[in-house]
C-alpha positions in Angstrom: 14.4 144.4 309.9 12.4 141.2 309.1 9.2 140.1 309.8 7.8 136.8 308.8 10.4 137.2 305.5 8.9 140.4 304.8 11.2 143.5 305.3 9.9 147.0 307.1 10.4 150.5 305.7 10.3 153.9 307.4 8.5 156.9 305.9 9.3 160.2 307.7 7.3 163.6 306.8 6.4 166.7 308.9 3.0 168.1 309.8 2.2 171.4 309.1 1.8 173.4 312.4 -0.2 175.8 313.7 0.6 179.5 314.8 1.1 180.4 318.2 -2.1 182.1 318.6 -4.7 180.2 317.4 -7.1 178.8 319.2 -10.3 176.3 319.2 -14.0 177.8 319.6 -13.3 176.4 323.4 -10.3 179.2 323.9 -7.8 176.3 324.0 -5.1 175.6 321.9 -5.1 173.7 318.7 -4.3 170.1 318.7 -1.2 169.9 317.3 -1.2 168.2 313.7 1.1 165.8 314.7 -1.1 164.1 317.6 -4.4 164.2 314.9 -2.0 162.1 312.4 -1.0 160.1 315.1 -4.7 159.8 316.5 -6.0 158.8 312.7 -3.4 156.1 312.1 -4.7 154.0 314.7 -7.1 152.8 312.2 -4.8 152.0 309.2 -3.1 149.9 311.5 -6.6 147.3 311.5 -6.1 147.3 307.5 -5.3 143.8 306.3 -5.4 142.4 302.9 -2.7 140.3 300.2 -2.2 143.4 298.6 -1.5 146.0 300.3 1.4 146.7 303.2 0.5 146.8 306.1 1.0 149.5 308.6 2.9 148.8 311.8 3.5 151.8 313.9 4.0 156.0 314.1 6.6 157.8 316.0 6.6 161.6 316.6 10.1 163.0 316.2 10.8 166.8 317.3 9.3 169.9 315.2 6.1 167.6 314.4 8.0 165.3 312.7 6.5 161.7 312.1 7.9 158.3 311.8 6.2 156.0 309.5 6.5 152.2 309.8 5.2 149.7 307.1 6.0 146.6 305.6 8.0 147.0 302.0 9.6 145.6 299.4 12.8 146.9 297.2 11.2 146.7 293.7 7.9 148.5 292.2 6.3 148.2 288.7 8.8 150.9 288.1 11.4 148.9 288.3 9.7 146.5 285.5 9.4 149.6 282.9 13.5 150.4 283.7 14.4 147.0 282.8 12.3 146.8 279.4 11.0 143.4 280.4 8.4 142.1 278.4 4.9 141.4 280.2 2.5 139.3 278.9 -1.5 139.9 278.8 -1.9 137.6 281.4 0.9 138.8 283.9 -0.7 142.6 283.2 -4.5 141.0 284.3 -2.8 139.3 287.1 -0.8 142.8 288.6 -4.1 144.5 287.6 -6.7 142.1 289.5 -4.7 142.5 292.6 -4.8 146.0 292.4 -8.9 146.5 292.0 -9.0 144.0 294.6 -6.7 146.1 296.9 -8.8 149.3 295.7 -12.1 147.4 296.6 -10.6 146.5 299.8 -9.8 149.9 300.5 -13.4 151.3 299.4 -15.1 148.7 301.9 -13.2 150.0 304.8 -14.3 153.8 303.6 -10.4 154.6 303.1 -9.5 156.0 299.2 -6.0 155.6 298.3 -5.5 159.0 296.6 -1.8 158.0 296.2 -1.4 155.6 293.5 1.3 155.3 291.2 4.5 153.0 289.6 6.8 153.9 292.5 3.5 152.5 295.5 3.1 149.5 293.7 5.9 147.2 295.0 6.0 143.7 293.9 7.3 140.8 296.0 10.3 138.9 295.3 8.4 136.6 293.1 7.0 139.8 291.1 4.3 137.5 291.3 2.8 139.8 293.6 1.7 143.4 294.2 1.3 145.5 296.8 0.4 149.1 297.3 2.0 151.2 299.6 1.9 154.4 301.3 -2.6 154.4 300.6 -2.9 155.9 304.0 -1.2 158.8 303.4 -4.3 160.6 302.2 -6.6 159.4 306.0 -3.8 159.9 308.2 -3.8 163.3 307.3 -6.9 164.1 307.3 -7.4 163.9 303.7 -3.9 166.8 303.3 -5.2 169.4 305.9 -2.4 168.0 308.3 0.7 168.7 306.0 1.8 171.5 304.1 2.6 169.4 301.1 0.2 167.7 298.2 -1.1 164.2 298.6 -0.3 162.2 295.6 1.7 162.1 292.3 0.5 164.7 290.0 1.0 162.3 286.6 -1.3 160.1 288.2 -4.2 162.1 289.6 -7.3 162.1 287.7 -8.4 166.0 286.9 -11.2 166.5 289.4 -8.5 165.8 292.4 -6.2 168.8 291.3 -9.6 171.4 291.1 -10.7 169.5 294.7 -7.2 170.4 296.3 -7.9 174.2 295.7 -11.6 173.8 297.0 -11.1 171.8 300.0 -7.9 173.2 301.5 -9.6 176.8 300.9 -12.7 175.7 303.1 -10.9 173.9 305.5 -8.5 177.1 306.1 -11.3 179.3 306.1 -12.8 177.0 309.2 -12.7 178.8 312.6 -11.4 175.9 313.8 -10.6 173.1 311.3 -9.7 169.7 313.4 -12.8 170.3 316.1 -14.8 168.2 314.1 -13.9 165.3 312.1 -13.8 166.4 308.5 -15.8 164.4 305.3 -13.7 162.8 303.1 -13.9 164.7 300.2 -11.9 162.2 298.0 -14.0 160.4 295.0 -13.4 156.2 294.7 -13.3 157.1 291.2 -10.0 159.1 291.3 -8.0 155.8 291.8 -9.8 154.3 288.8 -8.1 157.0 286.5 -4.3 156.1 288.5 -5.3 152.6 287.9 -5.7 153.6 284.1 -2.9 155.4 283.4 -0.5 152.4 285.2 -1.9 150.5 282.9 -1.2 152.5 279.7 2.4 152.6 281.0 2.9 149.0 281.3 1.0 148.6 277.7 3.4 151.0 276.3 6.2 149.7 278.5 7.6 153.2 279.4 5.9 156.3 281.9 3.7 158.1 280.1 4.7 161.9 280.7 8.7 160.6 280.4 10.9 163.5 282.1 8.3 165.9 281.8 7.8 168.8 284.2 4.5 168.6 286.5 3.2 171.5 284.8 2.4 168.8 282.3 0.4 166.3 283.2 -1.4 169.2 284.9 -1.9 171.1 282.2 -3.1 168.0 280.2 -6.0 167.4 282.7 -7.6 171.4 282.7 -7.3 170.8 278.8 -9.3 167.8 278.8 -12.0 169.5 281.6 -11.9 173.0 279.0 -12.4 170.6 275.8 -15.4 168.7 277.7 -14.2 165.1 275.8 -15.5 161.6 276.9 -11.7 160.0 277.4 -8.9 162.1 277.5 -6.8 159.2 276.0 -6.5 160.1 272.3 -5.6 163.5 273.6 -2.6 162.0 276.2 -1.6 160.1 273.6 -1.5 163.0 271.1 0.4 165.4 273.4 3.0 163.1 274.7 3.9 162.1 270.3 2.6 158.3 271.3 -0.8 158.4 269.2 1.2 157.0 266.4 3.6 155.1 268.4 4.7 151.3 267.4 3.7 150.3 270.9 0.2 150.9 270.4 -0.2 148.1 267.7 1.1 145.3 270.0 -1.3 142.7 270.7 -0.9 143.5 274.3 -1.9 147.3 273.7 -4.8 146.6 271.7 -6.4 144.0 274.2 -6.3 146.7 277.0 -6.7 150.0 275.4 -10.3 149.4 275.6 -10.5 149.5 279.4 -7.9 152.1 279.8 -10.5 154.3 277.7 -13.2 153.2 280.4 -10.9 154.1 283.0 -9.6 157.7 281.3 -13.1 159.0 281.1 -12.8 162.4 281.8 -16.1 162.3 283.9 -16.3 161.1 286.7 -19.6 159.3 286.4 -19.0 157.6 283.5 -15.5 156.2 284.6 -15.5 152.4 285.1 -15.8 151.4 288.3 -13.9 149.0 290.4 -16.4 145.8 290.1 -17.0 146.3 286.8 -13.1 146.0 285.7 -12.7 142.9 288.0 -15.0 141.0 286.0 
């Protein structure tokens, strides 16, 4: 399916659902998750910019299942590290602009992507272009209360979102009655900062960071730099995945952004760079 060039790609997933016998505070049934997913995309679909795909439509399947709809493009940044192409500073600052800008869009509109990685970043058939995908993910669902699976790729999430996922879906569960009331977002703007970081190691290095590794690594890796208390975890990923003395690191291309990718791998949150600061 085409529109204006651009083709359309479907996202299906299934909302978590509520037992039979629970109730509101008002004695009436829950809204099923499906309708509050449904409800919340309404907004995504008013999200506009160069850089991101845009949202077209939901449909609800049976057994709570939904139909995503967005615009999309074949190739990613993965796709760039697979074929060993070799990117220049300038093509790096240009694929990096457009993402803050994306992120800053994003911010303005009080939506945080919480789902950034290689694969979301699709490039148009230029690759002159990028644009992230699937950033509603996180709102739609009401920030993962909606679905009984995790919001986001666990080799890109900074470490405060993997202790905030054990928090948050504990209070919201222990709610008398969860989707009443609209819920805060709980998600930090800085989070995408640290995704933004780590994509940009990866295209300095020119392969993903963790490899093959199991999840229990890149997990791992983040409690060990929380227990340890450093500034930047990135001499400690770079020690644990063998690449601290790794011929890729003394590129010029490396050395120009390893700098920022420090800024962005702080392990606290307060000192991580922030979105304004990296476009300048």
């Amino acid at each position: 399916m085409l529109v204006n060039n651009d083709h359309l790609g479907v996202n299906t997933f299934v909302a978590s659902s509520h037992g039979n016998d629970q109730c509101g505070t008002n004695g009436l049934p829950l809204t099923p998750n499906s309708i509050v997913i449904i409800g919340r995309f309404q907004y995504l679909k008013t999200i506009e910019h160069p850089n991101l795909c845009r949202y077209i439509d939901i449909r609800k399947g049976t057994h709570e299942r939904l139909l995503v709809v967005s615009e999309y493009y074949e190739r990613n940044l993965e796709c760039i590290l697979n074929e060993k192409q070799l990117l220049s500073i300038e093509q790096i600052q240009r694929w990096s602009h457009q993402i803050l800008y994306a992120l800053i869009y994003l911010q303005e509109k009080q939506l945080y992507a919480r789902n950034i990685s290689l694969k979301n970043i699709r490039l148009t058939q230029s690759d002159q272009i990028v644009k992230i995908q699937n950033y509603g993910l996180w709102h739609m669902t009401q920030y993962g209360t909606c679905v009984s699976f995790p919001i986001g790729d666990p080799y890109y999430l900074a470490p405060e979102c993997f202790a905030l996922d054990l928090t948050f879906k504990a209070f919201v569960k222990a709610s008398s009655s969860p989707h009443e009331a609209e819920i805060d977002d709980p998600a930090n703007a800085k989070s995408c900062i640290w995704s933004f970081g780590i994509i940009l190691l990866e295209l300095c290095l020119g392969h993903r960071l963790y490899g093959k590794q199991p999840v229990s690594v890149p997990v791992s890796a983040s409690v060990r730099c929380l227990k340890l208390n450093v500034r930047s975890a990135l001499d400690i990923l770079l020690r644990q995945n063998a690449l601290d003395q790794h011929e890729s690191l003394k590129r010029n291309i490396t050395q120009f952004f390893l700098p920022i990718i420090r800024k962005c791998l702080n392990v606290h949150v307060q000192d991580r760079f922030g979105k304004f600061v990296l476009t300048r």
